[in-house]
N, C-alpha and C positions, 0 to 999 in steps of 0.2 A: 636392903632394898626390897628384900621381898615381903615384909611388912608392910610395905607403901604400896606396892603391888596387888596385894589383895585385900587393903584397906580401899583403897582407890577402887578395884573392882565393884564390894559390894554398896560405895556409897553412892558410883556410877550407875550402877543397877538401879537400885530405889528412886534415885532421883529422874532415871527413865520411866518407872514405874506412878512420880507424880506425876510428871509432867502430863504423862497419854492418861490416864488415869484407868489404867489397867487393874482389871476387877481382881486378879488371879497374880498381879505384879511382885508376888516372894520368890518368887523363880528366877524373874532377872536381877535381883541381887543374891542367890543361894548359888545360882549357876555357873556366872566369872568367879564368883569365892572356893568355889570345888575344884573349877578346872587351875584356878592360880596357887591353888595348894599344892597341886600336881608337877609342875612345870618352872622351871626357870627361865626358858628362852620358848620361842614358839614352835608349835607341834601341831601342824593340823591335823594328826591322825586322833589325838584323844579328843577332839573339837569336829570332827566328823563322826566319831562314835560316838558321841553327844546326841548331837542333830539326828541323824540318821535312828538311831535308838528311840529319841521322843518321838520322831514323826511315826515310824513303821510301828513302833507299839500302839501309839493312838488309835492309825488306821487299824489295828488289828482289832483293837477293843469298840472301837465303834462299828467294823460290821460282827463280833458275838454281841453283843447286844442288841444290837439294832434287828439281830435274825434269829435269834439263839432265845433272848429272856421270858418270850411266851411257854418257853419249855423249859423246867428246871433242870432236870436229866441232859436235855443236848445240852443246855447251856453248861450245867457242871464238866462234862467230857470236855467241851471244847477250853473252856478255863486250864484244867491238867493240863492236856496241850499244851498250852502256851506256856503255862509257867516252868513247864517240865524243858521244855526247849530254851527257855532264859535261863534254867537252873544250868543245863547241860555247858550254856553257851560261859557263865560265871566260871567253871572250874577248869577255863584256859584264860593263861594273860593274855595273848591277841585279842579274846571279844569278851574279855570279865567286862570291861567298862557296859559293855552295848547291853550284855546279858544283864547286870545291875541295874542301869537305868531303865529296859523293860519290864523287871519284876517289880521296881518299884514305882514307876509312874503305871505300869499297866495295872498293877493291883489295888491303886489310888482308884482308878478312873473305871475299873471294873464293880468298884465299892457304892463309891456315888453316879456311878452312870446308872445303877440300877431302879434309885429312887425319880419318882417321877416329876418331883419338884426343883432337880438337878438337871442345869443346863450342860448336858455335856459337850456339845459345839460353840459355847461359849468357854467353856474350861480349855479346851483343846486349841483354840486358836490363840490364848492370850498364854499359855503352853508354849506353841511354836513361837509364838513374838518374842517371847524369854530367851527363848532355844537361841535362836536367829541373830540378837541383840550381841548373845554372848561375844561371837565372834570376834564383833569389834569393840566392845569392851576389854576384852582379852588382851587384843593387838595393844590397842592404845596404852594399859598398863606397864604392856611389857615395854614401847616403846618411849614414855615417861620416864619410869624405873627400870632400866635395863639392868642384867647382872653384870659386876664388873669381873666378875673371876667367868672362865670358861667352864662352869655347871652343865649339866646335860640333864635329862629328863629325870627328872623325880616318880617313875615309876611302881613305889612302894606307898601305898597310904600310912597313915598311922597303926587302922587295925590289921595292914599287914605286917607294920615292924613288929608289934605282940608278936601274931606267927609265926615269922620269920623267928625272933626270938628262940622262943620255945620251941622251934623246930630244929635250931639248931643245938639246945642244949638237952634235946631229946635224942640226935644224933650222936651228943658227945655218950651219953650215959648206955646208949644202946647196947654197946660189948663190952660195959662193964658190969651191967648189974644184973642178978640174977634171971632165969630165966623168966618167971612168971613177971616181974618190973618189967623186963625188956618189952615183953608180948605188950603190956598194956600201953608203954611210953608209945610205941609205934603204933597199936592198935587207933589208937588219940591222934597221931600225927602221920598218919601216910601220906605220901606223895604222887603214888604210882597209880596203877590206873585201876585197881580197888580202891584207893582211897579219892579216886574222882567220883567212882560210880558212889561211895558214900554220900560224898560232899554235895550232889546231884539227888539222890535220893533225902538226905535230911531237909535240904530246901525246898524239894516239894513237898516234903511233908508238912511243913510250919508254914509255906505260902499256902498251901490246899486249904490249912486248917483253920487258916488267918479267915481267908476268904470264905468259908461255910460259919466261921461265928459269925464274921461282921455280917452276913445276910442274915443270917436266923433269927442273930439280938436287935436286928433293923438299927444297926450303930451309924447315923447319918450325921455326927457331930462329931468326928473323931477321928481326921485327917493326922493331927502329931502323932497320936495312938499308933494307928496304923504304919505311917511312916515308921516309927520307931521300931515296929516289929522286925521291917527288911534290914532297920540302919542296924539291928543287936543279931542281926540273921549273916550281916556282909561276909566274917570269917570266914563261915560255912563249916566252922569246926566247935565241936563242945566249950575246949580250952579260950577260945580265940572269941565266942559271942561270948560268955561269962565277964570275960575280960570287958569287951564294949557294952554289956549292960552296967557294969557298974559306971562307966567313963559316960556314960548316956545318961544316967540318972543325975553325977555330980553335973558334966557338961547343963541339963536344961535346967536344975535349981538358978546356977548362978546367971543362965541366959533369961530363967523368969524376972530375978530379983533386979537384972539391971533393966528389965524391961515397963517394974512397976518403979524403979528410978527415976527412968527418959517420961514418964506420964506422971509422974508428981512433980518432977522439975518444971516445966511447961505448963500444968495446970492451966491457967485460961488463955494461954498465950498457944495451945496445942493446934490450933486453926492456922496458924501462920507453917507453910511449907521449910520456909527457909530455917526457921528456928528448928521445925522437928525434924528437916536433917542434919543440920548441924549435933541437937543432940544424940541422934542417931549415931553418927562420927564417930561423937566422942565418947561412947558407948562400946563403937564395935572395936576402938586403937585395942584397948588394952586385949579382946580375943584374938584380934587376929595377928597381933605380935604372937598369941598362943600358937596361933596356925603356920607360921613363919619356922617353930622349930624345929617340927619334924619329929617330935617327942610325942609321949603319951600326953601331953598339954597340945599338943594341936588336934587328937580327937574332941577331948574337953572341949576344946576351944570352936569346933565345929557346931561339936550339940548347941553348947553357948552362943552361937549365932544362929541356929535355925530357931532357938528358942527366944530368943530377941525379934527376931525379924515376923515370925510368921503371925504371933497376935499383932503387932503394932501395924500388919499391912493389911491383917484382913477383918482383924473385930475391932480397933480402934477408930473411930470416926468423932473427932472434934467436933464440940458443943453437943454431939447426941446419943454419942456410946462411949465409955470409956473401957478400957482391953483389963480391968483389974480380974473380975470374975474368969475371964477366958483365959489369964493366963494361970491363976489357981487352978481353972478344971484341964488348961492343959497339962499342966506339970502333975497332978494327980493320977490323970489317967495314962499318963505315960509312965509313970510307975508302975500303975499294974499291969498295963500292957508288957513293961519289960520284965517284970517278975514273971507274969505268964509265959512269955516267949524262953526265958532262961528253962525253964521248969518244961516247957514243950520238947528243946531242942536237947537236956538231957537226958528224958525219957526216949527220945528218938534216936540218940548216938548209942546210947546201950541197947537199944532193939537191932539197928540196924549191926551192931559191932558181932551180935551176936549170932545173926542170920546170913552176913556176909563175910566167910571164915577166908584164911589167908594160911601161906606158911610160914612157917617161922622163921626168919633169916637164918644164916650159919655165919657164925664170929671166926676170924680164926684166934 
């Protein structure tokens, strides 16, 4: 049921998103698909950390810009700020959700809010309508396909089973392997509150660094890109983003390839709503049965949907654009974006591993 769940979600989304004809409309199908991977029964606390996260990030990013971007200097301090407080806010599970969704909608909207061809109170309001939507998208799925077993909250994503993982068979190996192994396994996987203030410092370093390229290179077409940097940055850890760059790069191939699919099949028939969600559908069954597992195939299965969804919603327009080119230049530059970020985030974990020393446990 939980297949149906968050198939329903995102096809609910989109077809909200026809209907009003919502410029910015990948959010309200990206948004009940994130919160229904999450959850089996209803939760209004991960659906208030939602809302609350887009809206007060918005508002944050729209007055530094709106006060800040005549000045590069204020504006850069005041950005560290923010992002530095999202980082802080990620490396607790009470507010990871809130601290995630402001690093990465606020680093979106701090990207393109800065060009001047960029409506950003047009992005910001069809944002909260996505946000807002979710809610009762949510409900209604759950209320649809309810669970028949008493399930409780799915509080672990994909890229934290990796960690999870690896954390715990980093714990097995700890008192067994020699001393220099041991130093390094823990050095990679701490938990305590050095390895927060890491986990804190490595993401601002790779959000700071995101956001001084994309101004400098004036990168004003490269929204997946970007995205992609926070989605391969979520870990917060060397082992744990390695892991989600590669599941990001297989996940958006095969979300391009069913994308230039759903626009070959449709060909002149692509103007009719009903037909392109329909193929939309039956596009998204087989990922998000991926998303239903709870496996390394529901990361896959994520990227695979935000890479289906997000050209077909925003560069595809029937009889006078067709989304082939966008989704080649997406999937391109989301590879080197996520090579760059892998490549960032290990030169950052061995700076920081090595500036922020610790003591060495004692075995008995």
């Amino acid at each position: 049921m939980k297949t149906m769940r968050i198939w329903f979600g995102c096809v609910a989304g989109l077809a909200v998103t026809l209907l009003f004809g919502w410029s910015y409309g990948l959010f309200a199908a990206l948004l009940p698909l994130f919160v229904l991977t999450q959850i089996d029964q209803w939760n209004s606390g991960i659906l208030i950390q939602l809302v609350l996260g887009i809206v007060w990030v918005s508002i944050q990013v729209t007055f530094i810009v709106g006060f800040f971007q005549p000045y590069p200097v204020l504006m850069t301090l005041a950005v560290g700020i923010l992002l530095m407080a999202k980082c802080i806010a990620m490396t607790h599970k009470s507010s990871y959700l809130f601290g995630y969704t402001g690093l990465l909608i606020g680093s979106i909207l701090l990207n393109f809010g800065s060009f001047n061809s960029f409506d950003i109170e047009e992005f910001v309001m069809g944002l909260w309508a996505s946000a807002l939507v979710t809610a009762p998208i949510v409900a209604m799925a759950l209320y649809l396909f309810p669970e028949k077993s008493s399930s409780t909250l799915v509080g672990i994503s994909p890229s934290d089973s990796i960690e999870k993982e690896n954390a715990n068979t980093s714990n097995k190996e700890a008192c067994t392997s020699t001393a220099s192994e041991r130093k390094i396994h823990i050095s990679n996987q701490r938990k305590d509150d050095i390895g927060r203030v890491r986990q804190a410092a490595l993401g601002w370093i790779v959000a700071m660094a995101a956001f001084i390229l994309f101004q400098v290179a004036d990168l004003s077409d490269s929204l997946s890109a970007q995205a992609s940097i926070f989605i391969v940055l979520t870990p917060m850890t060397l082992i744990g983003s390695l892991g989600a760059a590669k599941i990001r790069i297989i996940g958006t191939f095969l979300g391009c390839l069913a994308g230039m699919m759903v626009q070959l099949s449709l060909y002149t028939l692509s103007n009719n709503g009903v037909l392109f969600l329909m193929a939309y559908a039956i596009a998204a069954g087989i990922f998000c049965k991926w998303l239903a597992s709870g496996t390394i195939k529901a990361s896959i299965g994520f990227s695979a949907m935000s890479a289906l969804t997000v050209p077909l919603t925003t560069s595809f327009v029937p009889e006078q654009q067709d989304a082939f080119f966008s989704i080649c230049y997406r999937f391109s530059s989301i590879f080197v974006a996520v090579i760059g970020t892998s490549l960032a985030i290990w030169i950052g974990h061995h700076l920081l591993v090595r500036l922020i020393q610790f003591k060495e446990p004692q075995c008995n």
